[in-house]
C-alpha positions in Angstrom: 71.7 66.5 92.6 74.1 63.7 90.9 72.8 64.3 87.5 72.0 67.9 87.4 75.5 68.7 89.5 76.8 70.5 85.8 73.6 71.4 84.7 73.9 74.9 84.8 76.4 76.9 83.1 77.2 78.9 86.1 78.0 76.0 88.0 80.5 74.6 85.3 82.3 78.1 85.5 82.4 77.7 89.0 84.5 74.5 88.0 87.0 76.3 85.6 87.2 78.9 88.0 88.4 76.7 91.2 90.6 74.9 88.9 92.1 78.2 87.3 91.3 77.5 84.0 89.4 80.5 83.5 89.2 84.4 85.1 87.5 84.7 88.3 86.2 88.3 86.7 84.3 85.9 83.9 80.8 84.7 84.6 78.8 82.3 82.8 78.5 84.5 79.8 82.2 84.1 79.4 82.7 87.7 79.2 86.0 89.5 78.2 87.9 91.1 81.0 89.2 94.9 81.3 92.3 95.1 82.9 92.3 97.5 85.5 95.6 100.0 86.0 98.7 98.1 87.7 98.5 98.4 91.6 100.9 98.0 93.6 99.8 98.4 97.5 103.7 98.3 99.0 104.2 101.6 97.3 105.0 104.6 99.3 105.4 105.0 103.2 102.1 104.5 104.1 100.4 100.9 103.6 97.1 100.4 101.8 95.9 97.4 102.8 93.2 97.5 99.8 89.5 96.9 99.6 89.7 93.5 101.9 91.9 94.5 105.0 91.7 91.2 106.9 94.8 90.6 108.2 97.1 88.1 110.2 100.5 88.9 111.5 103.9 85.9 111.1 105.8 86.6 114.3 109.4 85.2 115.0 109.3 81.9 117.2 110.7 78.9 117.9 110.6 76.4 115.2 108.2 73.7 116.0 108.2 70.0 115.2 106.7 69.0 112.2 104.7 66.2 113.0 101.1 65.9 113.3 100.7 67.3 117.5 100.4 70.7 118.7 103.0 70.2 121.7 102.3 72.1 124.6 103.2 75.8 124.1 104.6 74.7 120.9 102.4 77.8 119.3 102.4 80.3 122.0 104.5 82.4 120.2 102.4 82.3 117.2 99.5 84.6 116.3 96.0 83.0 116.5 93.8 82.3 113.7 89.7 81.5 114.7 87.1 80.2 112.2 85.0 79.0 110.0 82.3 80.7 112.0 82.3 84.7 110.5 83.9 83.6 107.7 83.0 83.7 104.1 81.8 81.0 101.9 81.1 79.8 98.3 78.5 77.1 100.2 77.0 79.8 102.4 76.5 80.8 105.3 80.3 79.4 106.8 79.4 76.6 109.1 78.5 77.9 112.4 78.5 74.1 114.0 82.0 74.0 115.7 81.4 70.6 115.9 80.5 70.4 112.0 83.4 72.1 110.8 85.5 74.3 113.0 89.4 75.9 113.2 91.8 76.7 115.6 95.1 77.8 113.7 98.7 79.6 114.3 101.0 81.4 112.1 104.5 82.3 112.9 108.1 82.0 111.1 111.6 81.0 112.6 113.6 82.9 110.2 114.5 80.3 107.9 111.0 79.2 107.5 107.3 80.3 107.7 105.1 77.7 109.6 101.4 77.1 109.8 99.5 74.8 111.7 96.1 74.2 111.9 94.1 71.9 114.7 90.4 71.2 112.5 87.2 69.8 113.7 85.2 67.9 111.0 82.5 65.5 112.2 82.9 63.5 109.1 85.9 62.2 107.4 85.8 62.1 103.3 87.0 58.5 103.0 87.3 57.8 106.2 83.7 57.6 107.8 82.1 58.0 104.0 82.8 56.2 100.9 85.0 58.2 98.0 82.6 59.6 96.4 83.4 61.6 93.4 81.6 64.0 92.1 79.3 63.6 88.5 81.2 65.8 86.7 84.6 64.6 87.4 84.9 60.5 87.9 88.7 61.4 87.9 88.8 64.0 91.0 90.8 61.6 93.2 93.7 61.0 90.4 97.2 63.1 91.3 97.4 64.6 88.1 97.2 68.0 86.3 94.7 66.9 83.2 92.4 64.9 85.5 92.2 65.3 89.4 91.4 67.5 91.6 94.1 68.1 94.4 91.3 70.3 96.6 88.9 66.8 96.2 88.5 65.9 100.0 88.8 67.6 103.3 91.8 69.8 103.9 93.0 73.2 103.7 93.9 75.4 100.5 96.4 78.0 101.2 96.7 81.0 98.3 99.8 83.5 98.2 100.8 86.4 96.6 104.5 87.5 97.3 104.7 89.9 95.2 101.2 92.0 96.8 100.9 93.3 93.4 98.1 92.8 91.0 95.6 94.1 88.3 92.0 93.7 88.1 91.2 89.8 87.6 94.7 88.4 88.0 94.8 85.2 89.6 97.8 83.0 90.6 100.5 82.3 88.5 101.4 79.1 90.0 105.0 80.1 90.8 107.0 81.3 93.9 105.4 84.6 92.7 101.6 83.6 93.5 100.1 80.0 94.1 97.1 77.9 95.5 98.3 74.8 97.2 96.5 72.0 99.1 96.8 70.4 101.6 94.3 67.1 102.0 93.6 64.3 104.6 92.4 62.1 101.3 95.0 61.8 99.0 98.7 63.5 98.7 101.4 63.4 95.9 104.1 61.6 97.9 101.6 59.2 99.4 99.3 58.5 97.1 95.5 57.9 97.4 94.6 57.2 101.4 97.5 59.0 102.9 97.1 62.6 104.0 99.6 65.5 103.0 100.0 68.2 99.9 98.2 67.2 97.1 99.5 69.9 94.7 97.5 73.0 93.7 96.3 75.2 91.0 96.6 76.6 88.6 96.0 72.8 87.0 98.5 72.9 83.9 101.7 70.8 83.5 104.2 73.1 83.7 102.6 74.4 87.6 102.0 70.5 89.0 106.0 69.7 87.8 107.1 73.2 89.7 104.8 72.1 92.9 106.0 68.4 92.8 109.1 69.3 92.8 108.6 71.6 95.3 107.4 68.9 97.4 109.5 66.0 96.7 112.6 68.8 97.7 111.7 69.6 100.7 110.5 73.5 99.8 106.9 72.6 100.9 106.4 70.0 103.5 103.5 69.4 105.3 102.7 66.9 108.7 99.1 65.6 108.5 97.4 63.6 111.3 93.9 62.1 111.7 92.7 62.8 115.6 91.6 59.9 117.9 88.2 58.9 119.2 89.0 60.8 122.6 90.2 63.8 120.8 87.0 63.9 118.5 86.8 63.7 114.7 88.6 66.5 112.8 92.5 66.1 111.8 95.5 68.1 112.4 97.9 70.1 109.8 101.0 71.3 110.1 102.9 72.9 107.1 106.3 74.8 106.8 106.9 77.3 103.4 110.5 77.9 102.3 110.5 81.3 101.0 112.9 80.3 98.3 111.8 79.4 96.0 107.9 79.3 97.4 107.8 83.4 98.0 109.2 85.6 94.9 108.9 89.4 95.2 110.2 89.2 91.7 112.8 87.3 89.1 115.7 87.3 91.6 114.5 88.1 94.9 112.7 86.3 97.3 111.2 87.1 100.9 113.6 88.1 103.8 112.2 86.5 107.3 114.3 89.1 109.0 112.3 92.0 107.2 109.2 93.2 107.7 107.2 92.1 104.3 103.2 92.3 103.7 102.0 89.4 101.2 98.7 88.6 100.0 96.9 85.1 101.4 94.1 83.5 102.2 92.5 80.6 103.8 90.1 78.2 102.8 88.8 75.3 104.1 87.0 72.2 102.3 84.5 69.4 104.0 82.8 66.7 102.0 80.9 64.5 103.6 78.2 62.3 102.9 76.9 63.3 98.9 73.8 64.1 100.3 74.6 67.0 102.5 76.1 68.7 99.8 72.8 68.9 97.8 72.7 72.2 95.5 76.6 73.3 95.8 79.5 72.8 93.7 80.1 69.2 93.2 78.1 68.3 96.1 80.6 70.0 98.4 79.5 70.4 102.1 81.6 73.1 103.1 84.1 75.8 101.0 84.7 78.3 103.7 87.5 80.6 103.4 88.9 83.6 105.4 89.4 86.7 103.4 86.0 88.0 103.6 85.2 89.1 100.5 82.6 88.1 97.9 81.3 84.8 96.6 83.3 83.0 94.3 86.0 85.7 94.4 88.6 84.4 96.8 91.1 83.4 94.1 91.1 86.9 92.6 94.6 88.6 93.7 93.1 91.8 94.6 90.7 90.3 96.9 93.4 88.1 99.1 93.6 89.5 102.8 97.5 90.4 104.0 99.7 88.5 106.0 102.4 90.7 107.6 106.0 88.9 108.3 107.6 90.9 111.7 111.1 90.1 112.4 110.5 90.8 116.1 108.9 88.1 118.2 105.4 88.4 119.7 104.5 90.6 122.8 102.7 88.3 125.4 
C-alpha cells in the first residue's frame, strides 16, 4: 500500500479534505459547490435538531481534576458517552473489538468551564508499541507545524465545534472560537513536543488558525491532561480536556457561550488508531481506525450541517 497510498485522486481529496484545505461537498472531480440557503436551527421556539439528531447533553457538576485519572465518582455527574462500536467511520465498519479500539467518555461543565474526559482502549500504541511510521504521502506528518504536519498523525481524539449552530451547505470550520477541529494526541503535542501526549493543534491547517490555537493553548483557553495506562490497567490511554468558552465558543463577534444558559452547539467526535502500517492496508494513509460519532455519511463528518448537537443545561444531572 506504501507506494500506491496517493495513487488515486479520491484518496488525495480525502487528504485536502481532513486537512481542510478543500470543501467536504468537493469530490475527486473538484466540482464547484452551490451554496445552499442560510440555516439557522436555534430559530424559533421549537428546536430542529437537523438531518443528524445524535445528541449528548453538558450537565452542571463539580469541576474535576485535570490530570490524567478518572477519580472515583469524579464523572458521576457527567452524561455518558459509549463507542466506537455503532459508530460511523471513514475506515469502515467502526471497530467492534473493544479490546482493538474502544471508549468510555463523560461530558459535563462547572459553569466556568466545559470538561471532557475520555478513558480509551487501543491495543496498540502509535510510537509506543510500533515504530513512527509516517505515512508515503506525507514524510512530514509528525512536525507541529501548519505547512507540514499533521496534528491528527497518531492516536488520539479530534473534537469539532460549532458555536454558532448555524451553517450553509458545505461550510466547514472556520478555525475560530466560532467553529474548529482540535486534537488531542498521545504522539506528539505543541507544548511538548514530539513523544509527549497533549493538544497537538487542529484544522483548518493555515497560519493564521495554528497561531489562534497555539495561543489558545499556551493561555490556558484549551488545556488538556493526557496519560498512557499501565500494564494492569491494559493498553489504551486516558484524556481529559477542559474548553473555555471564551474565547473557544463564539455565538458571534461579541458574544460567547453562557454555561448558566441553556445553549445547543454543533460537535462531534472522532477517534484515530494507527497501528502497525500493515493493518491499515487500503485506507487513508494506512490509518487503522477513523471512527467518529455523528452518524452520518462517509467522509462527511467535518461538514457543519452534518455535526450532531451537544446541549449545555444549567441544572445538574437527575440520578
Amino acid at each position: 500500500m506504501a507506494d500506491q497510498e496517493q495513487s488515486s485522486s479520491g484518496e488525495k481529496d480525502y487528504a485536502l479534505l481532513e486537512l481542510g484545505l478543500i470543501d467536504s461537498s468537493i469530490k475527486s472531480e473538484i466540482k464547484s459547490i452551490n451554496k445552499a440557503s442560510h440555516i439557522d436551527r436555534s430559530e424559533g421556539g421549537e428546536y430542529d435538531l437537523g438531518d443528524y439528531p445524535d445528541t449528548l447533553t453538558a450537565y452542571l457538576g463539580a469541576t474535576p481534576t485535570l490530570d490524567g485519572f478518572i477519580g472515583e465518582g469524579e464523572y458521576d455527574d457527567a452524561e455518558k458517552i459509549l463507542g466506537v462500536s455503532g459508530w460511523h467511520s471513514d475506515t469502515p465498519p467502526a471497530s467492534e473489538n473493544t479490546k482493538d479500539l474502544s471508549v468510555v467518555g463523560w461530558v459535563k461543565h462547572d459553569g466556568n468551564s466545559l470538561y471532557l474526559a475520555f478513558d480509551v482502549t487501543d491495543d496498540v500504541i502509535y510510537g509506543f508499541d510500533t515504530e513512527r511510521w509516517l505515512p508515503s504521502g506525507n514524510p512530514d506528518a509528525n512536525k507541529l507545524n501548519y505547512d507540514k504536519g499533521w496534528p491528527f498523525w497518531g492516536d488520539g481524539i479530534e473534537l469539532m465545534m460549532n458555536s454558532t449552530y448555524k451553517w450553509d451547505d458545505g461550510s466547514r470550520c472556520v478555525g475560530d472560537g466560532r467553529s474548529w477541529q482540535f486534537c488531542c494526541s498521545t504522539n506528539k503535542s505543541v507544548l511538548g513536543g514530539l513523544g509527549v501526549g497533549g493538544l497537538s493543534s487542529g484544522l483548518p491547517l493555515n497560519e493564521e488558525v495554528w497561531n489562534r490555537y497555539e495561543s489558545w493553548i499556551r493561555n490556558g483557553d484549551m488545556e488538556a491532561a493526557v496519560r498512557l495506562k499501565d500494564k494492569e490497567e491494559g493498553r489504551g490511554y486516558v484524556f481529559e480536556w477542559r474548553i473555555n468558552p471564551n474565547p473557544c465558543m463564539m455565538i458571534d463577534d461579541t458574544t460567547y457561550v453562557d454555561l448558566s444558559k441553556e445553549t445547543k452547539v454543533g460537535f462531534n467526535i472522532e477517534l484515530q488508531d494507527l497501528d502497525e502500517k500493515e493493518k491499515g492496508k487500503g485506507n487513508f494513509s494506512n490509518m487503522h481506525h477513523i471512527d467518529y460519532w455523528a452518524k452520518v455519511a462517509s467522509n462527511r463528518k467535518t461538514d457543519l450541517k452534518s455535526f450532531g448537537t451537544l446541549i449545555i443545561k444549567p441544572e445538574k444531572k437527575e440520578h
